[in-house]
C-alpha positions as semicolon CSV with decimal commas, in nm:
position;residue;x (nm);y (nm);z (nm)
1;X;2,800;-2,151;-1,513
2;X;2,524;-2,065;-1,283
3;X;2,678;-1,740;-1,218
4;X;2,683;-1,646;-1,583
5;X;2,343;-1,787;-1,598
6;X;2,217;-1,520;-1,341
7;X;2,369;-1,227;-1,450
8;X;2,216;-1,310;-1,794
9;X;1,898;-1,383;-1,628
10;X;1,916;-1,056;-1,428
11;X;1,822;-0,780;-1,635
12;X;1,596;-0,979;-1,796
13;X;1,406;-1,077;-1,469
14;X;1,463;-0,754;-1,274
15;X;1,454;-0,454;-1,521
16;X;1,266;-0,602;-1,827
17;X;1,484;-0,559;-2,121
18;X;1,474;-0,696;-2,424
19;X;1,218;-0,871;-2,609
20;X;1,236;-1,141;-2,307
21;X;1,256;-0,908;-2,086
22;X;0,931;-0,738;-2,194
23;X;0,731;-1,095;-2,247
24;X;0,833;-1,172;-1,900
25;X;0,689;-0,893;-1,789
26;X;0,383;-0,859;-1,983
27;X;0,301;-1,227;-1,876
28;X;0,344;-1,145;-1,493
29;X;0,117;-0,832;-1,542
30;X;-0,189;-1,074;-1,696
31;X;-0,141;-1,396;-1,449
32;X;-0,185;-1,083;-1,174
33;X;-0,491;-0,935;-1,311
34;X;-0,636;-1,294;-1,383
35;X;-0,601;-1,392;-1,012
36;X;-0,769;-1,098;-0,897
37;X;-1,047;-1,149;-1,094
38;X;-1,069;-1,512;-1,058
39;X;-1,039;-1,420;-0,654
40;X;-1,346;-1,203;-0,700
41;X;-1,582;-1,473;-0,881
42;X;-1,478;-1,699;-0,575
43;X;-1,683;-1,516;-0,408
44;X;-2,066;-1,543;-0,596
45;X;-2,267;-1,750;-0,429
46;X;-2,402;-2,047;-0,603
47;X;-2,122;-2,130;-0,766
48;X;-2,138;-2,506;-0,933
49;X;-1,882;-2,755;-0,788
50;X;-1,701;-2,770;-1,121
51;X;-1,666;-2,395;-1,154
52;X;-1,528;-2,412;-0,798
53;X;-1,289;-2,650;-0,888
54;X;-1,196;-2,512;-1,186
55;X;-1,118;-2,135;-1,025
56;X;-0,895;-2,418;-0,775
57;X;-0,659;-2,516;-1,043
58;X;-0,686;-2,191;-1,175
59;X;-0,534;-2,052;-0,822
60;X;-0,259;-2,343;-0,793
61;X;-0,140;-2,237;-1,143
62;X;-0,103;-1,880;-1,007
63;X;0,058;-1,894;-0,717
64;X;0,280;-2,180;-0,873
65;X;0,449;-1,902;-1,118
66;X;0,448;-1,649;-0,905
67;X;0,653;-1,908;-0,663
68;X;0,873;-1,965;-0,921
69;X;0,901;-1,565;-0,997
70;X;0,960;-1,509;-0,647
71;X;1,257;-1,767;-0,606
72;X;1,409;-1,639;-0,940
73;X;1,400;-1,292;-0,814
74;X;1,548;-1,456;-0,489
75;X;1,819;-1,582;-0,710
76;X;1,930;-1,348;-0,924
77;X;1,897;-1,059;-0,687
78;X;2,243;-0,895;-0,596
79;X;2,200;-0,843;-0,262
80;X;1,955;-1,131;-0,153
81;X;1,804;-1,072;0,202
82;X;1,763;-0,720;0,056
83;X;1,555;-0,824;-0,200
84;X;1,377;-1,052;0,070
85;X;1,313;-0,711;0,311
86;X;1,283;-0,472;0,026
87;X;0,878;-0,355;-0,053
88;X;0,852;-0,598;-0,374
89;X;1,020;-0,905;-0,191
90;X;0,757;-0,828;0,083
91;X;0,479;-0,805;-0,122
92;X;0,563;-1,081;-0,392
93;X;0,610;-1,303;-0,042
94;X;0,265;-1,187;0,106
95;X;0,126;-1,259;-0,263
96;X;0,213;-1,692;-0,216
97;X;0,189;-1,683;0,154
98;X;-0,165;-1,802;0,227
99;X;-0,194;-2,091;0,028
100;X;0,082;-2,245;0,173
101;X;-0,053;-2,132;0,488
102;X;-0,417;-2,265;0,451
103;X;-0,254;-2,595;0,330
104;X;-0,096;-2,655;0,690
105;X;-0,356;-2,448;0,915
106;X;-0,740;-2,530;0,949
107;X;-0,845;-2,273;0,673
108;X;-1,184;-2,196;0,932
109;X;-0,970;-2,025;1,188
110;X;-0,745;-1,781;0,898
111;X;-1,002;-1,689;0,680
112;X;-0,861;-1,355;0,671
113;X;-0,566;-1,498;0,498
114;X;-0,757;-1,507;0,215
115;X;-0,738;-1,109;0,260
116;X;-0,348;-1,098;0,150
117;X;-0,415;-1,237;-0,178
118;X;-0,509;-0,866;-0,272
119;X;-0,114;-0,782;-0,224
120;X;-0,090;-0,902;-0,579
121;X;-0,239;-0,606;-0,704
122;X;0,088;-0,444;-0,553
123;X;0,269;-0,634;-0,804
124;X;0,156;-0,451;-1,090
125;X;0,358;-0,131;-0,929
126;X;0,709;-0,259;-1,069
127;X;0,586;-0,280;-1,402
128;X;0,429;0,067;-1,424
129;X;0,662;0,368;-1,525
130;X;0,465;0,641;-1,365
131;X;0,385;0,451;-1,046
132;X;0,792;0,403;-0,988
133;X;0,834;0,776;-1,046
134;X;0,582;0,855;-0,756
135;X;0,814;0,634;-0,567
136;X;1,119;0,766;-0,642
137;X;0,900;1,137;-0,534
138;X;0,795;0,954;-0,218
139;X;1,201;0,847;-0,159
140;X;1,316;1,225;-0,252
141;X;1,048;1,401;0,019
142;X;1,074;1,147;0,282
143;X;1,222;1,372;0,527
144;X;0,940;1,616;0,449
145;X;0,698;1,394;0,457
146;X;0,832;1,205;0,776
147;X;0,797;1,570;0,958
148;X;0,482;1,626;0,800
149;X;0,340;1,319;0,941
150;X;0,493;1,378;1,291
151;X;0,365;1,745;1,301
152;X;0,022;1,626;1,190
153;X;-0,001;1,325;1,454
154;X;0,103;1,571;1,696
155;X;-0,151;1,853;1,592
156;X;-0,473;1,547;1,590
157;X;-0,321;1,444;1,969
158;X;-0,322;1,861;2,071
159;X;-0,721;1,873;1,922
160;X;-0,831;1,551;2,102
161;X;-0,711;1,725;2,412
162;X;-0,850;2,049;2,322
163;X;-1,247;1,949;2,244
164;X;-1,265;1,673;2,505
165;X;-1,151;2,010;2,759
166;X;-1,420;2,221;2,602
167;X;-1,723;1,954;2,534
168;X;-1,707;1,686;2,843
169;X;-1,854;1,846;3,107
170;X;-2,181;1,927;2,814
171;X;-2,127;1,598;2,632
172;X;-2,037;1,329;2,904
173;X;-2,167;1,054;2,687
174;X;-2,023;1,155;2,358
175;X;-1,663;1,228;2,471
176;X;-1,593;1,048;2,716
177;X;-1,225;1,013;2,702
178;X;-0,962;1,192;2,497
179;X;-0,982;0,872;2,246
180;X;-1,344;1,018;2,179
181;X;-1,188;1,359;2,093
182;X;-0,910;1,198;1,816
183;X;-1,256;1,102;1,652
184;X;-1,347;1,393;1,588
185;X;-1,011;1,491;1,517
186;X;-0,968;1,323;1,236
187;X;-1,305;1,393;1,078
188;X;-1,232;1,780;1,134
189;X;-0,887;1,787;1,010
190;X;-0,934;1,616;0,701
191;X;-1,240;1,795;0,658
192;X;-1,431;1,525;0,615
193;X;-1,682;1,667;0,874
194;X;-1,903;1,335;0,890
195;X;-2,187;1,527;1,143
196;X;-2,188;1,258;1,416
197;X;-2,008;1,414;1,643
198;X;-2,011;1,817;1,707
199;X;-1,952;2,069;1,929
200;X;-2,207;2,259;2,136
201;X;-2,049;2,506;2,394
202;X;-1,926;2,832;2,259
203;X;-1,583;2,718;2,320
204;X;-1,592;2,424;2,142
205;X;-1,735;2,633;1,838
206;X;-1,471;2,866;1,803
207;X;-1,167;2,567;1,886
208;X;-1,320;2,369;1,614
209;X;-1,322;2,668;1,389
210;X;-0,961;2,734;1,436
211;X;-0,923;2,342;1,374
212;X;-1,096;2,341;1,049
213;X;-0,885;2,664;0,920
214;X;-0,570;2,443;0,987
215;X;-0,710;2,143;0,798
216;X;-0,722;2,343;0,520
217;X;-0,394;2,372;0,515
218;X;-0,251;2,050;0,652
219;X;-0,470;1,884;0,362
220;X;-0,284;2,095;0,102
221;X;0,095;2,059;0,257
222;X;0,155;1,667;0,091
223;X;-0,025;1,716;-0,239
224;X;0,274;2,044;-0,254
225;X;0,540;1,830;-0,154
226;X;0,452;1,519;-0,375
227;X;0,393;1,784;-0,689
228;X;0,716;1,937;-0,595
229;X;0,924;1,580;-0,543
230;X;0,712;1,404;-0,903
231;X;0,871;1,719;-1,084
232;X;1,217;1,630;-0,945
233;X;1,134;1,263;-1,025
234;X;1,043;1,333;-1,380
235;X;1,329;1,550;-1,438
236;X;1,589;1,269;-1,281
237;X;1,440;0,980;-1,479
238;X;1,368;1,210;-1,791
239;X;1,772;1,276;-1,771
240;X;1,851;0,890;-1,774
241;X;1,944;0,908;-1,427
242;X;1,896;0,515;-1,304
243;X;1,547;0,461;-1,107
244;X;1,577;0,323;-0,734
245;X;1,674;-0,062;-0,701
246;X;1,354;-0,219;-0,731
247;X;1,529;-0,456;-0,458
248;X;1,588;-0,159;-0,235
């Protein structure tokens, strides 16, 4: 019986169908919104004792469905450490986690607990359409992105190296160490240019001019490949092709 109770359960709880399904859903979408904002008037100042205990209940209501979502999920899920290693298990975990936490740790020394309660907003992904196709675009460039990534690590380490050659022995105090240069790196590359740190010797002027010409382009190489992998996306999903396991 509690087999047949979870494969009924299943679709309902995992992919939304049906008028259940849907309601489910929906609900789960507005308890998530109203804990964010309720986490955000936590923190006016002044707040009466009564409001303050109020937004209290409020929060052990929240994280008391979303307990009960989370073990449901846990139950009807297929493949069930899967589900509890998969990006959704992670983040539905790291949505309950610190309340449990602050209710067996002095709350004074993990404050920053309180941080992780803004993984709900994560929730919210599985029940938007276009957000799971950028996934699925994320899953079908992965390769291209992993190399992407590599080459681009590998290009910020090569112009730490480079200006911290060509602008130590001017600017002692400003790079001091190769860590200095990454800095700068990343401001250049990403052509964010924020002014603080420049070079002055010639050849620092015409390395960081050959830097900036690649950021151009290393800026431009993942909005191609994420275009390129949504259209592919849109075209599986758009064929009825099955989205990725939301426990995967």
């Amino acid at each position: 019986m509690a087999d047949a109770l979870r494969v009924r359960l299943r679709p309902i709880i995992e992919d939304g169908e049906g008028t259940a399904g849907r309601l489910f859903a929906v609900v789960i979408q507005l308890l998530i919104i109203a804990s964010l904002v309720t986490f955000a008037v936590e923190t006016l100042p002044d707040l009466s004792p009564s409001t303050r205990w109020g937004l209290r209940l409020a929060e052990i209501g929240f994280v008391s469905v979303f307990t009960i979502e989370y073990l449901l999920r846990l139950w009807v899920a297929e493949r069930r450490w899967r589900f509890v290693f998969s990006f959704f298990g992670i983040i539905d975990l790291l949505a309950i986690l610190p309340f449990y936490l602050r209710l067996t740790v002095d709350l004074r020394s993990v404050r920053v607990l309180r941080l992780l309660r803004l993984f709900r907003i994560f929730k919210l992904v599985r029940y938007n359409d276009a957000v799971r196709r950028f996934r699925l675009a994320l899953q079908l460039a992965r390769e291209e992105l992993i190399l992407y990534l590599t080459s681009t690590l590998l290009m910020l380490y090569l112009c730490a190296v480079g200006i911290f050659h060509f602008e130590s022995a001017a600017q002692p105090d400003v790079f001091v160490s190769v860590f200095d240069g990454m800095w700068w790196a990343v401001a250049s590359l990403t052509t964010v240019g924020y002014g603080d740190v420049v070079p002055i010797t010639v050849g620092g002027k015409i390395f960081t001019f050959v830097m900036l010409m690649l950021g151009l382009s290393i800026v431009a190489v993942p909005a191609g490949l994420i275009s390129s992998a949504l259209s592919r996306a849109r075209a599986l999903l758009g064929d009825g092709a099955e989205p990725p396991d939301q426990s995967s």
